[in-house]
ZADO-1210 file (C-alpha; in nm, 4 decimals, padded with zeros to 6 digits):
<atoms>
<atom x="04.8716" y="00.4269" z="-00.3224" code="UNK" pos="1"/>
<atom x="04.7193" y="00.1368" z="-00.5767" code="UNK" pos="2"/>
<atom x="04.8904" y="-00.1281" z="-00.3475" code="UNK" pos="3"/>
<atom x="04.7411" y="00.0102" z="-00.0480" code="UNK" pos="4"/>
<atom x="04.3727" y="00.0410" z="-00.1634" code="UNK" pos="5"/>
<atom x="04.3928" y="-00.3094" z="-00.3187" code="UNK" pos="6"/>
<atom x="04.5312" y="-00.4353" z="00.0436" code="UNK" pos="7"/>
<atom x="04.2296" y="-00.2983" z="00.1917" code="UNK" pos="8"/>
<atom x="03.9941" y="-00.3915" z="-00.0652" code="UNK" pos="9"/>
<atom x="04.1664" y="-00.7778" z="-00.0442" code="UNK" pos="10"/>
<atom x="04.0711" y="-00.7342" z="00.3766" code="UNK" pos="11"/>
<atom x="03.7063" y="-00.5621" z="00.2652" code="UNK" pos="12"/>
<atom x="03.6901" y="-00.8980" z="00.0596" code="UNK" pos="13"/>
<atom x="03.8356" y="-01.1769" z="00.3285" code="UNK" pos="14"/>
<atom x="03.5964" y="-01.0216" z="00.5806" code="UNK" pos="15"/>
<atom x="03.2737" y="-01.0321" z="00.4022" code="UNK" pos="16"/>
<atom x="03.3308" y="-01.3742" z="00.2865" code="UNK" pos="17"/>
<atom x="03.4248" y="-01.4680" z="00.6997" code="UNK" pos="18"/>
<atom x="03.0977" y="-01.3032" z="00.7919" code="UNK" pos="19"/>
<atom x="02.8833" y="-01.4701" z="00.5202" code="UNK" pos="20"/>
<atom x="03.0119" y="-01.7995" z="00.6156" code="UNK" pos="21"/>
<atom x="02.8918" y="-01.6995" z="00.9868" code="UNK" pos="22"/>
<atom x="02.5735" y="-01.6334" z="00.8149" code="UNK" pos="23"/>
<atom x="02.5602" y="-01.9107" z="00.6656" code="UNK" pos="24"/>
<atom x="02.6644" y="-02.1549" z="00.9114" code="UNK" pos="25"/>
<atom x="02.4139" y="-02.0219" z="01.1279" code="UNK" pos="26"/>
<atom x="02.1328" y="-02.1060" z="00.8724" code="UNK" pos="27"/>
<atom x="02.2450" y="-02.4476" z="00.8476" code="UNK" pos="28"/>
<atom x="02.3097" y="-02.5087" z="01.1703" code="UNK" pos="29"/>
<atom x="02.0333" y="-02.3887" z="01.3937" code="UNK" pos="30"/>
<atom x="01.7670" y="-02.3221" z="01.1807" code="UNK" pos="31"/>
<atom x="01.5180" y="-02.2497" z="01.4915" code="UNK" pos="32"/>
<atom x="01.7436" y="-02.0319" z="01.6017" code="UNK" pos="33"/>
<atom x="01.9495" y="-01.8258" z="01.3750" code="UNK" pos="34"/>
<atom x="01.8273" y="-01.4955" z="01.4699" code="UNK" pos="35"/>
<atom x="02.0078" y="-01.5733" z="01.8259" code="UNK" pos="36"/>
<atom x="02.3031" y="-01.6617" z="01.6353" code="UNK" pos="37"/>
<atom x="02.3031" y="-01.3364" z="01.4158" code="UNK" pos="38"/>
<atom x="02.2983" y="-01.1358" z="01.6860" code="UNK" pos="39"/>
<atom x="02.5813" y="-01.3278" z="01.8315" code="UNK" pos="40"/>
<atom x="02.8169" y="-01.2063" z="01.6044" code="UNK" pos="41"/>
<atom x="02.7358" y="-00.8556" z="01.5589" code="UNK" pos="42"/>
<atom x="02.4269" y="-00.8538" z="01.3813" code="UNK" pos="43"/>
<atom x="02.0796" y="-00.6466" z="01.5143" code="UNK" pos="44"/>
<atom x="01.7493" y="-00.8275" z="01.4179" code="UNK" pos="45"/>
<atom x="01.4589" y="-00.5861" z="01.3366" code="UNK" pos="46"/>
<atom x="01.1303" y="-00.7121" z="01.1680" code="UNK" pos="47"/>
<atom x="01.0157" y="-00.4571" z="00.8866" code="UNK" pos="48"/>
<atom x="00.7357" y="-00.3462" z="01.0965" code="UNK" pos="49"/>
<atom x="00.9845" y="-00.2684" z="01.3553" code="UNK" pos="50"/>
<atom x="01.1333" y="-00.0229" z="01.1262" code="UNK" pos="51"/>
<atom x="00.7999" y="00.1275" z="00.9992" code="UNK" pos="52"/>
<atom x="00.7140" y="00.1354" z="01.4016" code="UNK" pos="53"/>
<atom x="00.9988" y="00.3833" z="01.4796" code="UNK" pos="54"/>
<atom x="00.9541" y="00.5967" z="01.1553" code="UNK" pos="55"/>
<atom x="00.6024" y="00.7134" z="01.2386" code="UNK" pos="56"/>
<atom x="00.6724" y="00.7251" z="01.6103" code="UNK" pos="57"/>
<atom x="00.9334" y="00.9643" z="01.5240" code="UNK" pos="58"/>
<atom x="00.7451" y="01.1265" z="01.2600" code="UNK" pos="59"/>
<atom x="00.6739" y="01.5421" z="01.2873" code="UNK" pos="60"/>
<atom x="00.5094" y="01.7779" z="01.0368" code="UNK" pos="61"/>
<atom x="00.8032" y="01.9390" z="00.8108" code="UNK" pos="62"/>
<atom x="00.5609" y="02.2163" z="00.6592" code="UNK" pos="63"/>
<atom x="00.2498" y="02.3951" z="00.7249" code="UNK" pos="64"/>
<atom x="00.0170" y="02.1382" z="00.5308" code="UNK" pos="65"/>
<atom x="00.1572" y="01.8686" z="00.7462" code="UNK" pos="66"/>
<atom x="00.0194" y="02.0698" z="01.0606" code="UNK" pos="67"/>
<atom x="-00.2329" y="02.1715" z="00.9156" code="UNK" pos="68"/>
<atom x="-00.3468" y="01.7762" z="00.8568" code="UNK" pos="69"/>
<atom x="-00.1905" y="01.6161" z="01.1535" code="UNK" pos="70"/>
<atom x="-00.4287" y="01.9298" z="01.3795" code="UNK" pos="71"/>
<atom x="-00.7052" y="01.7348" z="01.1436" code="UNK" pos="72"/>
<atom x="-00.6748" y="01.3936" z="01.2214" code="UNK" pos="73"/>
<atom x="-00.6260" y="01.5173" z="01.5944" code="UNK" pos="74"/>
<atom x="-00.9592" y="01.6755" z="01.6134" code="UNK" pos="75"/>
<atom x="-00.8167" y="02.0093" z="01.6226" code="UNK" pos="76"/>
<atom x="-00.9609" y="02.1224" z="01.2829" code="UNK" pos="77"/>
<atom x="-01.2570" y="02.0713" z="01.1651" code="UNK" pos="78"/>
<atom x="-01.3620" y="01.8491" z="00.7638" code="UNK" pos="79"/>
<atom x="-01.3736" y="02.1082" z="00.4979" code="UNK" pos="80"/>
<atom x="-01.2398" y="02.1221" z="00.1112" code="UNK" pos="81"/>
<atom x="-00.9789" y="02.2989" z="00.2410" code="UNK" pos="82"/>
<atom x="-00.8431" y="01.9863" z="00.4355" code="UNK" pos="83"/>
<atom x="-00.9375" y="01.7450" z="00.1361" code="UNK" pos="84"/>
<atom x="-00.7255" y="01.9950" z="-00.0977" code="UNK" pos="85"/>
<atom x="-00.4264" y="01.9748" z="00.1825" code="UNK" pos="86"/>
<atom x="-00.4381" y="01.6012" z="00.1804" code="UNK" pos="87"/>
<atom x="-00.4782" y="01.5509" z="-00.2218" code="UNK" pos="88"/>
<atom x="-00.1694" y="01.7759" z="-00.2552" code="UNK" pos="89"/>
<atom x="00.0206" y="01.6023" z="00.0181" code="UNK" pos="90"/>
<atom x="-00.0579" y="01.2739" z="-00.0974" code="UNK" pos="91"/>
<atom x="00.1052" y="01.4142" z="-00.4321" code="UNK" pos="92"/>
<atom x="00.3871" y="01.5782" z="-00.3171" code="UNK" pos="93"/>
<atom x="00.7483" y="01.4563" z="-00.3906" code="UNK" pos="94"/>
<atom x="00.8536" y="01.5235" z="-00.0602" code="UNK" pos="95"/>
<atom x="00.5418" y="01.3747" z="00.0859" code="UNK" pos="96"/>
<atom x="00.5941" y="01.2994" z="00.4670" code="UNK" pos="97"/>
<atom x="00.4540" y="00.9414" z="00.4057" code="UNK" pos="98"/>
<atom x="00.5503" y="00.8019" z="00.7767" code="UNK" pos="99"/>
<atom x="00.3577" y="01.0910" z="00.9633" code="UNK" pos="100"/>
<atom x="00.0201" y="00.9921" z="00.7424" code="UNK" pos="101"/>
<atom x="00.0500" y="00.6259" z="00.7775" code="UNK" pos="102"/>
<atom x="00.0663" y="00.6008" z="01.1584" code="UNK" pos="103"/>
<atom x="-00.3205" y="00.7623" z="01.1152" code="UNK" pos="104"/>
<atom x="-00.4019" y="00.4539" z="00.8229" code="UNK" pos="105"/>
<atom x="-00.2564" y="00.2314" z="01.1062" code="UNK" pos="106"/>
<atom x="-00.4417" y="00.3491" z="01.4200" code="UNK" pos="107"/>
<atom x="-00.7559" y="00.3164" z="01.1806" code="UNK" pos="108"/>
<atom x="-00.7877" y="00.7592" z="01.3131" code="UNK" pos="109"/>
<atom x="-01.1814" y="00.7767" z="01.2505" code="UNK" pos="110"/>
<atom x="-01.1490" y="01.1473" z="01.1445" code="UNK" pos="111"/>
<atom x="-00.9132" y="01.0326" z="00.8168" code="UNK" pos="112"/>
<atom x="-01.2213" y="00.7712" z="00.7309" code="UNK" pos="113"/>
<atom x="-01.4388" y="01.0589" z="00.7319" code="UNK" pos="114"/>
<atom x="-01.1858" y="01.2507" z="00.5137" code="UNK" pos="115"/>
<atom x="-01.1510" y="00.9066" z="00.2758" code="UNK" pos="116"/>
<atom x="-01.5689" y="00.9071" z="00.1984" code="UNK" pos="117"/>
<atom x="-01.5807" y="01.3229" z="00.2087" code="UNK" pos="118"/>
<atom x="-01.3210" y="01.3056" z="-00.1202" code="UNK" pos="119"/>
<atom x="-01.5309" y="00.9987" z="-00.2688" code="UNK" pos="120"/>
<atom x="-01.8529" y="01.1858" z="-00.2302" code="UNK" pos="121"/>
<atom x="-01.6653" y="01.4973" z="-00.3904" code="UNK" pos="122"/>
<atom x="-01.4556" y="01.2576" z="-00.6566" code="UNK" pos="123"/>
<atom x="-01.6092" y="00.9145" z="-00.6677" code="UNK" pos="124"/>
<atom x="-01.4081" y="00.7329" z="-00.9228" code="UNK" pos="125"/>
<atom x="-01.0806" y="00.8570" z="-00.7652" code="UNK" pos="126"/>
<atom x="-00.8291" y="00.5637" z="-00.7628" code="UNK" pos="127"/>
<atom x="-00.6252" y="00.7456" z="-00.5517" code="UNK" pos="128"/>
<atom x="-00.8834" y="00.7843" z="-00.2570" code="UNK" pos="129"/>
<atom x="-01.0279" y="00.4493" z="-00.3288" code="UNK" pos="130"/>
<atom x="-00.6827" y="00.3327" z="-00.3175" code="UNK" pos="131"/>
<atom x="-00.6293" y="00.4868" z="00.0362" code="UNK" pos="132"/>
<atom x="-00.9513" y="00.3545" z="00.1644" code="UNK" pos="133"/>
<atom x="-00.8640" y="-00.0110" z="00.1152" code="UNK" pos="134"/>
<atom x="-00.5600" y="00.0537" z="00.2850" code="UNK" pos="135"/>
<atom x="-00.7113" y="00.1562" z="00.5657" code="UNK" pos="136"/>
<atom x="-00.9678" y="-00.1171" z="00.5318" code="UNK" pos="137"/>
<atom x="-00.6912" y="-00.3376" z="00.6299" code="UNK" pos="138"/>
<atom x="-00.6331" y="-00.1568" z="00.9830" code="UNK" pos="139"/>
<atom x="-01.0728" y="-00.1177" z="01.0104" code="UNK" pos="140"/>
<atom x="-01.2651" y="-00.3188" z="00.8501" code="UNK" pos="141"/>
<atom x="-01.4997" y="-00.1048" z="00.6420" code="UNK" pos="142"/>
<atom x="-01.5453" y="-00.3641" z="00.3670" code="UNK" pos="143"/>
<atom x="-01.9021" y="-00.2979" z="00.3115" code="UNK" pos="144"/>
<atom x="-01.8641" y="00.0954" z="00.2436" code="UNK" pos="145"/>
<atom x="-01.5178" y="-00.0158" z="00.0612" code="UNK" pos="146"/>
<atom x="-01.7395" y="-00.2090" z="-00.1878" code="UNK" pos="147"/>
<atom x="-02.0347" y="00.0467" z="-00.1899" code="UNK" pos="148"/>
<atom x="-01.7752" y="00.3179" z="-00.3519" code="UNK" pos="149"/>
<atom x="-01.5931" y="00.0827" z="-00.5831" code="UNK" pos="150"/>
<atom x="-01.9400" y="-00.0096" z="-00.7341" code="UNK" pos="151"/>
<atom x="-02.0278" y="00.3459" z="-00.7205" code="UNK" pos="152"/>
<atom x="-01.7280" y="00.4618" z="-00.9163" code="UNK" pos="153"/>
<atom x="-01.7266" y="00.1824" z="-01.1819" code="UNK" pos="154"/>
<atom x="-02.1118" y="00.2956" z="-01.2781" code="UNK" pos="155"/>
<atom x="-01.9581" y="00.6361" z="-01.2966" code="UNK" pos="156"/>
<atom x="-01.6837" y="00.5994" z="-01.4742" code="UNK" pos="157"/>
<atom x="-01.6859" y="00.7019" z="-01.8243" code="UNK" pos="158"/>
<atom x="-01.3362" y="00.6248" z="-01.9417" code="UNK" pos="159"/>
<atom x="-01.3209" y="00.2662" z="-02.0389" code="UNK" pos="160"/>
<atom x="-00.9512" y="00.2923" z="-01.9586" code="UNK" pos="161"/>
<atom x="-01.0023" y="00.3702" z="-01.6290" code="UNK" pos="162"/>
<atom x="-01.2664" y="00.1627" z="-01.5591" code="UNK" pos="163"/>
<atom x="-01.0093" y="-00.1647" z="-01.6517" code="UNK" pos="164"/>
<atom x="-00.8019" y="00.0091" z="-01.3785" code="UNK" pos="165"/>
<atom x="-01.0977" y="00.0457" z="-01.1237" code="UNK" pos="166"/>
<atom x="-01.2152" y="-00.3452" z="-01.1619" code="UNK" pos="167"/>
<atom x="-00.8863" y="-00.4793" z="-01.1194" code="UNK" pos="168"/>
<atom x="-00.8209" y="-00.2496" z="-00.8195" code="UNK" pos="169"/>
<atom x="-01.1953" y="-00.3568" z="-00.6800" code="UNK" pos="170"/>
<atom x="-01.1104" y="-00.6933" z="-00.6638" code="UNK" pos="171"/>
<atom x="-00.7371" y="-00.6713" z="-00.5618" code="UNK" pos="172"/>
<atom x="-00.8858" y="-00.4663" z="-00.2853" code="UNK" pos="173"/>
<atom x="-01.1592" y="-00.7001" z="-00.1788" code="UNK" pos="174"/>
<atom x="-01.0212" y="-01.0485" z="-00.2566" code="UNK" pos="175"/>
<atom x="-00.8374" y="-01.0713" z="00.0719" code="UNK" pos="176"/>
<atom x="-01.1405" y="-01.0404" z="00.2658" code="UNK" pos="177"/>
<atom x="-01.2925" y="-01.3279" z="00.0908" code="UNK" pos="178"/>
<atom x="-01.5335" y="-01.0794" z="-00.1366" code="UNK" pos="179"/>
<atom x="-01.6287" y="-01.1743" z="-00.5140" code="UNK" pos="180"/>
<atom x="-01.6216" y="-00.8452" z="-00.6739" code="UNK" pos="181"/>
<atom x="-01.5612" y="-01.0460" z="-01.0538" code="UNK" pos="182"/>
<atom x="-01.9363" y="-01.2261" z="-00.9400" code="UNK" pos="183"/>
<atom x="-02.0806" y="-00.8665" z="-00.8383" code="UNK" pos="184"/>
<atom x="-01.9312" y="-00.6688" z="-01.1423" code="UNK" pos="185"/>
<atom x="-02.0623" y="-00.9388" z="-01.4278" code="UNK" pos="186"/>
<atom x="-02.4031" y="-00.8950" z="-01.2327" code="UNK" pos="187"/>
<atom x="-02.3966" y="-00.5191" z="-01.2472" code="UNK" pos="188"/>
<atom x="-02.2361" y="-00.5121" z="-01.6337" code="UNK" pos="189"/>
<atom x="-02.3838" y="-00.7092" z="-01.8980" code="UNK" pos="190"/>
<atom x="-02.1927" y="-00.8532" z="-02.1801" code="UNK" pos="191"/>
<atom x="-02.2730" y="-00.7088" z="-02.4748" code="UNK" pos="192"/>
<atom x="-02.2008" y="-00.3385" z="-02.3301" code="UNK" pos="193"/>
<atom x="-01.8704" y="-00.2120" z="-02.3194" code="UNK" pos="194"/>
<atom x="-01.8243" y="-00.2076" z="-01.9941" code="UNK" pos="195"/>
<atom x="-01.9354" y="-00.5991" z="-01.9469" code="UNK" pos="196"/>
<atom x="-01.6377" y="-00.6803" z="-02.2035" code="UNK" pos="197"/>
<atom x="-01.4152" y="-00.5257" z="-02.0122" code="UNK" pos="198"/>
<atom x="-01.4669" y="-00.7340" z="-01.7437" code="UNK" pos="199"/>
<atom x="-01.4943" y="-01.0801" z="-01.8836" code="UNK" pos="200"/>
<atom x="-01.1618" y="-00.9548" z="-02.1120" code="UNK" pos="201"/>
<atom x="-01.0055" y="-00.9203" z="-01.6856" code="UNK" pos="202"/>
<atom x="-01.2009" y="-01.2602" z="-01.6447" code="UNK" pos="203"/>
<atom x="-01.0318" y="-01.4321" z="-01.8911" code="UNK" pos="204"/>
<atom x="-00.7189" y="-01.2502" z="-01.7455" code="UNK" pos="205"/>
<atom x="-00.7289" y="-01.3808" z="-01.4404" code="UNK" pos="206"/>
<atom x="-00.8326" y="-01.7637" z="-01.5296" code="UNK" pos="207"/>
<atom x="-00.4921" y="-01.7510" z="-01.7353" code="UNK" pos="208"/>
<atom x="-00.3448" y="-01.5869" z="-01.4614" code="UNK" pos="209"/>
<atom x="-00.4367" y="-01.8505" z="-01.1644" code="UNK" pos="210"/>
<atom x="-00.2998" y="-02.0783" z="-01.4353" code="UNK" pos="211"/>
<atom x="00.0544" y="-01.9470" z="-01.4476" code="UNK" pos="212"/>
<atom x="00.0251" y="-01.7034" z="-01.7376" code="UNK" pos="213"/>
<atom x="00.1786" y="-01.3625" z="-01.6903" code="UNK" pos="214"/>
<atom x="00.0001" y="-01.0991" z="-01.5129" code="UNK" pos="215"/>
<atom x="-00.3002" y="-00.9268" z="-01.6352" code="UNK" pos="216"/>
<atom x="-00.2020" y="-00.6223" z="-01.8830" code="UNK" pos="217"/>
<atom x="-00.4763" y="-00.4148" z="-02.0600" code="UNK" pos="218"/>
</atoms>
């Protein structure tokens, strides 16, 4: 039994080593065209979008608060805390049925917008809904009422802690689109409070940072 589980493991061996050469040789020799020559010998070429594509087109509700949220964000229920609640705990959930939600971020679904600023107006520093809202600020652009709550929720927040959290995610969020959230929070925090500190300490950060220290830690 050893000698015949080595045998195969010795043909297991010889045949990934034939393929990666295949792999390879394709690479090297038709750079323009190597997904053509993948698929040539055996191989299927999907981009990772292609994959995300057929999870959420073949996405269904698994429970009743997946129902109860996709009838939501197909205008079949109507905004109440109840729906925020079912969407907090989904977003929470270990088993959370990610691909079925993120088709909505995708299509930019107007109703899960509305859901987004309804938990912000109930929970304004949330990092979690402010979190979700630049993500779908990347399918819609809703910069302007993106940058409205993040200054919103750094005023409110109490927690100096969290408010480290909330600046970095406030300009992470908003850099892409070419916004200067460091510029706005410096105007909006002074130096000498605690808050302003914080965020010339995440200044600093960043300057060593874009220099090619390591990334920024609090």
């Amino acid at each position: 039994m050893p000698k015949k589980n080595n045998a195969l493991d010795e043909f297991q061996k010889l045949k990934n080593e034939l393929v990666a050469d295949k792999v390879n040789e394709g690479f090297r020799k038709y750079p323009d065209k190597y997904i053509q020559k993948l698929e040539e010998i055996g191989f299927q070429y999907h981009e990772e979008d292609d994959f995300e594509k057929a999870e959420e087109d073949e996405a269904v509700p698994e429970n009743k608060r997946q129902e109860y949220l996709k009838s939501y964000f197909e205008g079949e229920v109507e905004l109440s805390e109840s729906v925020l609640k079912s969407y907090l705990e989904e977003r929470e959930s270990e088993s959370s049925n990610y691909s079925l939600i993120r088709k909505y971020f995708k299509n930019a679904n107007t109703d899960l917008k509305v859901l987004l600023l309804f938990g912000l107006d109930q929970i304004p520093a949330s990092m979690e809904l402010l979190s979700d809202l630049a993500y779908f600020n990347e399918f819609s652009n809703t910069l302007d009422e993106l940058v409205k709550r993040f200054i919103t929720a750094c005023r409110q927040e109490p927690d100096i802690v969290n408010f480290g959290e909330l600046i970095q995610e406030f300009y992470y969020s908003t850099e892409p689109d070419g916004y200067d959230a460091l510029a706005q929070l410096k105007e909006l925090f002074p130096p000498d409070t605690e808050k302003g500190k914080m965020v010339e300490l995440f200044s600093m950060e960043l300057m060593k940072q874009n220099d090619g220290a390591d990334g920024i830690a609090f």
